[in-house]
Backbone as JSON Lines, residues from 0, in Angstrom:
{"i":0,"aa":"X","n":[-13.88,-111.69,27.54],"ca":[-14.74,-110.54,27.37],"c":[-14.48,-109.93,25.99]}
{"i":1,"aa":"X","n":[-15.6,-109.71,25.04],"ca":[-15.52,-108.81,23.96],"c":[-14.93,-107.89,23.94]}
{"i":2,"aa":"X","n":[-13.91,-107.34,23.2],"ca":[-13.44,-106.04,23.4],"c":[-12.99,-105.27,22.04]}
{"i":3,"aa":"X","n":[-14.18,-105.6,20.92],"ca":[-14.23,-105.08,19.98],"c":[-14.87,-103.61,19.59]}
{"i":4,"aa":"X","n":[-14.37,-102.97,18.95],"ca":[-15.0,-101.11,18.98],"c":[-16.76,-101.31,19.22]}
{"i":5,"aa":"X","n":[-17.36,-100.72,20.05],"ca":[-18.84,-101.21,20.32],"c":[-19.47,-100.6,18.94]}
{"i":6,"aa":"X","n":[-19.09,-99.79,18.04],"ca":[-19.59,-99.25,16.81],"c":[-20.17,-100.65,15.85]}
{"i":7,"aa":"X","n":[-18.86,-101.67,15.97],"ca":[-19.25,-102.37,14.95],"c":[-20.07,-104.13,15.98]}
{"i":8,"aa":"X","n":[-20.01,-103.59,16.94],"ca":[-20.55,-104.75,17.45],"c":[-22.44,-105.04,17.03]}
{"i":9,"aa":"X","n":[-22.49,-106.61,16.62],"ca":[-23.6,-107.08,16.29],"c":[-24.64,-106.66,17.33]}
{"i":10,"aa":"X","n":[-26.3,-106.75,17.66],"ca":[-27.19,-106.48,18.65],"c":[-26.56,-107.66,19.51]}
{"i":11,"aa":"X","n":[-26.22,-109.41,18.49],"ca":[-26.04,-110.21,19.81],"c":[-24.65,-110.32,20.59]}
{"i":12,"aa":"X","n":[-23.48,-109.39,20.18],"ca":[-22.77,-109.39,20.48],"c":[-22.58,-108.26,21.89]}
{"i":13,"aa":"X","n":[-23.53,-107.08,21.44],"ca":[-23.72,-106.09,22.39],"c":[-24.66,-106.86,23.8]}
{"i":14,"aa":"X","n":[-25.42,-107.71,23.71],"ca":[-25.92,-108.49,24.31],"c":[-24.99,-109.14,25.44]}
{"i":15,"aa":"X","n":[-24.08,-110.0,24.76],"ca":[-23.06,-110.55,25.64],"c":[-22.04,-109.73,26.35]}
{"i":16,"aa":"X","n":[-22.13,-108.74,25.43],"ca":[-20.64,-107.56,26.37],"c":[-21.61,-107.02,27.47]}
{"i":17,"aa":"X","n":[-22.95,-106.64,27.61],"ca":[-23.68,-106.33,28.92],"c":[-23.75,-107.36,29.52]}
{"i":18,"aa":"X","n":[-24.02,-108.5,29.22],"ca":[-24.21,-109.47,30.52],"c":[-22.93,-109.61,30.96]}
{"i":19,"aa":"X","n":[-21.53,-110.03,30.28],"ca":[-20.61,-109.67,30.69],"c":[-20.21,-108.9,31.88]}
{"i":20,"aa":"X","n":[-20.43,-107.5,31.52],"ca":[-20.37,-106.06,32.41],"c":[-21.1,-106.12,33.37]}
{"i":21,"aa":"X","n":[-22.21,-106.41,33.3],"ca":[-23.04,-106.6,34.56],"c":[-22.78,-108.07,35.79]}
{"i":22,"aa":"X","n":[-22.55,-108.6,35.1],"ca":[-22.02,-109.79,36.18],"c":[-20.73,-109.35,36.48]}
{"i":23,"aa":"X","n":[-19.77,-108.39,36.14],"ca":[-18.61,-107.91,36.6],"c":[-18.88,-106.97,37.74]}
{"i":24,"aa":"X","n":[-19.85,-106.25,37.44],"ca":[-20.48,-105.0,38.3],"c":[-21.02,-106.02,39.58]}
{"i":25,"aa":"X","n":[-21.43,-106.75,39.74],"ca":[-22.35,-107.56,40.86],"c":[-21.39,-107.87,41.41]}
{"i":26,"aa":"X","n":[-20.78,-108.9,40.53],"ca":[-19.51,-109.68,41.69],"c":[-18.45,-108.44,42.46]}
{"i":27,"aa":"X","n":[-18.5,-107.14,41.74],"ca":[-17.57,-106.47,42.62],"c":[-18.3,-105.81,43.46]}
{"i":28,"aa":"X","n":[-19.29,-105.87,43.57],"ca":[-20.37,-105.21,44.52],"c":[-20.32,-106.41,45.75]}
{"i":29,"aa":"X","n":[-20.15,-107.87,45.71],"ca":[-20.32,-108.57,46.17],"c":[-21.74,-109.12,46.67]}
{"i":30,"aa":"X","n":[-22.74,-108.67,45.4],"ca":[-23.98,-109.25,45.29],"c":[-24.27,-110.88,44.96]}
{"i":31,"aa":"X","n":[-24.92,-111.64,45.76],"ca":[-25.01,-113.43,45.22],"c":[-26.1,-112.97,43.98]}
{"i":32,"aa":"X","n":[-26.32,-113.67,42.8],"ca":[-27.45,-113.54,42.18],"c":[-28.89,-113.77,42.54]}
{"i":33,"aa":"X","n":[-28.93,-113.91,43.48],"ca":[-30.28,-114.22,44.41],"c":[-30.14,-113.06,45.3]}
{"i":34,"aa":"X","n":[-29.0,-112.44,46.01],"ca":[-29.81,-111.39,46.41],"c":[-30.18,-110.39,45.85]}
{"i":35,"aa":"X","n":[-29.41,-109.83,44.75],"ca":[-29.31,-109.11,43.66],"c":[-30.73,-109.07,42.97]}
{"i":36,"aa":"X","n":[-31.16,-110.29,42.49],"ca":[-32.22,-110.5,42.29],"c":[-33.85,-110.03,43.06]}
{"i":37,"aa":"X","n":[-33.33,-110.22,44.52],"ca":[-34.64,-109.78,45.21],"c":[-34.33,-108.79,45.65]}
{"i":38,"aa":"X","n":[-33.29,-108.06,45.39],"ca":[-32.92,-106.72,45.63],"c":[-33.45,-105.69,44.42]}
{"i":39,"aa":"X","n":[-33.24,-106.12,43.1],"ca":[-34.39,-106.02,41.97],"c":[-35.89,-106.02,41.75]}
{"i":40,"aa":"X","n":[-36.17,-106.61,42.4],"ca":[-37.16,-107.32,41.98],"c":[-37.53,-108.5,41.19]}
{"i":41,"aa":"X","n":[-36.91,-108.84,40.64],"ca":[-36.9,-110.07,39.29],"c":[-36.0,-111.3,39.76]}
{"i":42,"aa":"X","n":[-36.49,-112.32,38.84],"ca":[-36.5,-113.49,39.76],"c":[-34.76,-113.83,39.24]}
{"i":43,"aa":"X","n":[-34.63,-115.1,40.24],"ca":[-33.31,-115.38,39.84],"c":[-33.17,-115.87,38.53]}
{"i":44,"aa":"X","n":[-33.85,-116.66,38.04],"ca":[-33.87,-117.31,36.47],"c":[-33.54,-116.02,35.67]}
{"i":45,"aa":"X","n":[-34.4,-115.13,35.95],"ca":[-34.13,-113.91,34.73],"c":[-32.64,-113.42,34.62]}
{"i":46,"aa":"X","n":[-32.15,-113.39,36.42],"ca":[-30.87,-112.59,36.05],"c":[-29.71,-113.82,35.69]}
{"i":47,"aa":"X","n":[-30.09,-115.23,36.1],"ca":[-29.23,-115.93,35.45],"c":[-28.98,-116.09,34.12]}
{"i":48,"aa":"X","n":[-30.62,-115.85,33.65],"ca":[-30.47,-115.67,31.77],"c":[-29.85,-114.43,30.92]}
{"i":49,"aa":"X","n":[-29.78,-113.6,31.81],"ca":[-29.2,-112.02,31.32],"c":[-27.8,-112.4,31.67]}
{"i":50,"aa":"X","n":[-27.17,-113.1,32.77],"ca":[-26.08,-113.08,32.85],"c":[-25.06,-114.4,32.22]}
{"i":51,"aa":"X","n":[-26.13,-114.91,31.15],"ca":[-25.57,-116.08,30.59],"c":[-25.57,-115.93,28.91]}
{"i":52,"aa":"X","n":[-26.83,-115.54,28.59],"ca":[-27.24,-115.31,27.32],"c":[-26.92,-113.63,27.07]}
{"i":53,"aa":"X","n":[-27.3,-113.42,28.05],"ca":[-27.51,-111.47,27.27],"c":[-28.82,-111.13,27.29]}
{"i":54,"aa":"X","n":[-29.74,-111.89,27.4],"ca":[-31.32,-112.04,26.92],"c":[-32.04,-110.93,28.36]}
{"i":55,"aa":"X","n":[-32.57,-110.09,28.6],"ca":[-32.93,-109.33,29.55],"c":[-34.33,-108.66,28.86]}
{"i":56,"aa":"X","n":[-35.42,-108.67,29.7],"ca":[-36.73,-107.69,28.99],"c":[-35.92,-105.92,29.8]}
{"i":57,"aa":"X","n":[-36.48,-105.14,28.7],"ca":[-35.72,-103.49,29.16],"c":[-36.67,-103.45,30.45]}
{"i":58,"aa":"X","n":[-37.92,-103.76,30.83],"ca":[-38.08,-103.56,32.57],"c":[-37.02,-104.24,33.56]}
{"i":59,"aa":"X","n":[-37.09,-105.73,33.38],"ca":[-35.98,-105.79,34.06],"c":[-34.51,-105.32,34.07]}
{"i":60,"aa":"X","n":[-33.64,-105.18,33.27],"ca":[-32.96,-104.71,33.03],"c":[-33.16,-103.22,33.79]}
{"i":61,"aa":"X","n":[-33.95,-102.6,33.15],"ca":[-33.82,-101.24,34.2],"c":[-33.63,-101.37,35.35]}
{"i":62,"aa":"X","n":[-34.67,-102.16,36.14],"ca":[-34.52,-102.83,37.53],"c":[-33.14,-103.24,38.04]}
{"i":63,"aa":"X","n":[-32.59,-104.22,37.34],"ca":[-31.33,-104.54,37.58],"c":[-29.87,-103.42,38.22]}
{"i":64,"aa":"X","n":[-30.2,-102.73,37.11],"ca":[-29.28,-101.41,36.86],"c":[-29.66,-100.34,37.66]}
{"i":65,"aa":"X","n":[-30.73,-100.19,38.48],"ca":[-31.12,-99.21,39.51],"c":[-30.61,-100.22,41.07]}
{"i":66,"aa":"X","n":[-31.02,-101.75,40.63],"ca":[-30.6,-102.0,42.15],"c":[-28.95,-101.98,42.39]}
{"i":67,"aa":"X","n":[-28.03,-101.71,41.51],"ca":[-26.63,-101.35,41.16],"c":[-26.07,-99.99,41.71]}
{"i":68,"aa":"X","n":[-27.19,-99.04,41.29],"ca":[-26.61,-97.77,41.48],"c":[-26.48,-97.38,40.18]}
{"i":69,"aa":"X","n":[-26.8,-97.94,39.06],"ca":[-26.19,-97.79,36.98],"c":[-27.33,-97.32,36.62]}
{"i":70,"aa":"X","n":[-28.78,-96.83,37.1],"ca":[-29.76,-96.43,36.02],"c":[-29.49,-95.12,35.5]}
{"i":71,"aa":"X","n":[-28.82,-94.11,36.2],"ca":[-28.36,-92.94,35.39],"c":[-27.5,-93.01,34.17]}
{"i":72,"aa":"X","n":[-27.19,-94.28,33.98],"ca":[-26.11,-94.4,32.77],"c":[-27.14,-94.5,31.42]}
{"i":73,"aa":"X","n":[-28.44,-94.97,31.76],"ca":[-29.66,-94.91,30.84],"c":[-30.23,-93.46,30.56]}
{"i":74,"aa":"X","n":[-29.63,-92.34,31.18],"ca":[-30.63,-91.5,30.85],"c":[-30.09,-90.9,29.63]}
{"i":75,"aa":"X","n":[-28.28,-90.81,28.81],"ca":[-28.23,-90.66,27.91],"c":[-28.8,-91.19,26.12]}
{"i":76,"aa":"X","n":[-29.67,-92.07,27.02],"ca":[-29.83,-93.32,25.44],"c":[-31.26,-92.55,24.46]}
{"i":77,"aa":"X","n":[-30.76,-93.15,23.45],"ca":[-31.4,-92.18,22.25],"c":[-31.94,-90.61,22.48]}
{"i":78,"aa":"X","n":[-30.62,-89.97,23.01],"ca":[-31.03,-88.42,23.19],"c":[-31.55,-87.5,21.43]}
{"i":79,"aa":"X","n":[-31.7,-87.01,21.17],"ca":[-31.61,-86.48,19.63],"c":[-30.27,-85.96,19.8]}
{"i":80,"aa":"X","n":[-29.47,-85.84,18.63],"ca":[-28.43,-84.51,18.58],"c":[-28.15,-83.58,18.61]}
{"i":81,"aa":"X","n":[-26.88,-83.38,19.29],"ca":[-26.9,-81.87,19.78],"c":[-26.8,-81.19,18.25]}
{"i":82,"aa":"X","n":[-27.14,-79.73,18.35],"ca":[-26.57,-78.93,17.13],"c":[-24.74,-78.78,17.11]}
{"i":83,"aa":"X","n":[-24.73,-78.48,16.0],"ca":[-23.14,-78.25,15.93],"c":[-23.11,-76.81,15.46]}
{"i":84,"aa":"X","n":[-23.93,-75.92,15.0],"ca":[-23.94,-74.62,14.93],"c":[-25.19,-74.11,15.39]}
{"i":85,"aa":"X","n":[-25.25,-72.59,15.24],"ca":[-26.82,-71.76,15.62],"c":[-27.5,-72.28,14.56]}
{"i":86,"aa":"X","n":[-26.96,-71.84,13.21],"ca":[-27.66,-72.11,12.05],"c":[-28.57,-73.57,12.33]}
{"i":87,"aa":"X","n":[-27.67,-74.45,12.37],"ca":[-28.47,-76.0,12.91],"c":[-29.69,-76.14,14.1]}
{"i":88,"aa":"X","n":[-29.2,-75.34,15.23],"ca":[-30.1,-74.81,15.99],"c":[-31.44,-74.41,15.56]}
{"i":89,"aa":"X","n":[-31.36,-73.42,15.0],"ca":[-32.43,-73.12,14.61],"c":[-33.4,-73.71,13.83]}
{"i":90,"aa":"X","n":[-32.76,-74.0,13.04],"ca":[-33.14,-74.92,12.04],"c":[-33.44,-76.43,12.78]}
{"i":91,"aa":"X","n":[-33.19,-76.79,13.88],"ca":[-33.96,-77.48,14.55],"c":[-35.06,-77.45,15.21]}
{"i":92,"aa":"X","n":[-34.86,-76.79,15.63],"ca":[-36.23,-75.5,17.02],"c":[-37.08,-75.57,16.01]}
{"i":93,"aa":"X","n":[-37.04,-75.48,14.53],"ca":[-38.13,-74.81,13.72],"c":[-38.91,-76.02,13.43]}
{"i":94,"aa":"X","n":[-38.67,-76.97,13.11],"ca":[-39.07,-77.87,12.16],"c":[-39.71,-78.31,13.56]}
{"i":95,"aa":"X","n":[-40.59,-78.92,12.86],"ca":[-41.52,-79.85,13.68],"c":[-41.43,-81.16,13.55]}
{"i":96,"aa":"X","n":[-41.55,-82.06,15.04],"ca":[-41.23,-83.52,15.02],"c":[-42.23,-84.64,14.38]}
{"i":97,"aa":"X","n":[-42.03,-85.15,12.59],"ca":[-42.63,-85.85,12.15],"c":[-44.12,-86.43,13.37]}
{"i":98,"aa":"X","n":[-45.38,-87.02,12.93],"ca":[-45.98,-87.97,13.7],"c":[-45.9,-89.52,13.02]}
{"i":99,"aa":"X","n":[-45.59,-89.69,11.6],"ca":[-45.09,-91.04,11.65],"c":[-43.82,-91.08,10.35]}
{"i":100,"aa":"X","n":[-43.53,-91.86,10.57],"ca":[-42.33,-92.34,9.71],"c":[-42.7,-92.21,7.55]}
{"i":101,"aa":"X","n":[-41.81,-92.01,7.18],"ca":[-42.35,-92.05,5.4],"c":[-41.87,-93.07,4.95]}
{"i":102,"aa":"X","n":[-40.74,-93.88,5.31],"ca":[-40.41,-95.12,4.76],"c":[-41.21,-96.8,5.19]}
């Protein structure tokens, strides 16, 4: 198992440390990948490829991770940042959220 700081880990490396984690999470659940699977929804091929490659579409994957009991661990992902002062605060509240990108 990878167990390098996740900061500097590659996308395909972060890839393998979830399929990793998640086939750790099943087997201690004592899920077969077939039931797991139709306990998901998604077929067995998919979760054998997520749990081999890393390779998962984010629907399934969500799926996966709700038939676990893990989809609340998704609700922190790409939150914006918190402020670290009022001043920042405000100065957030104020500004308005771009509609497209300048670069």
């Amino acid at each position: 198992m990878l167990t390098s700081i996740p900061a500097l880990l590659t996308p395909p490396e972060t890839e393998q440390l979830l399929a990793e984690r998640f086939k750790t999470l099943r087997l201690q659940a004592g899920y077969k990948r077939i039931t797991l699977a139709a306990r998901a929804g998604v077929s067995p091929a998919s979760l054998k490829r997520f749990e081999t490659t890393g390779q998962v579409s984010l629907k399934n994957l969500l799926r996966l991770a709700h038939a676990l009991g893990r989809l609340p661990e998704f609700a922190d992902l790409f939150t914006p940042p918190e402020a670290r002062s009022l001043a920042e605060l405000r100065e957030m509240t104020r500004q308005k959220t771009p509609k497209r990108g300048k670069i």
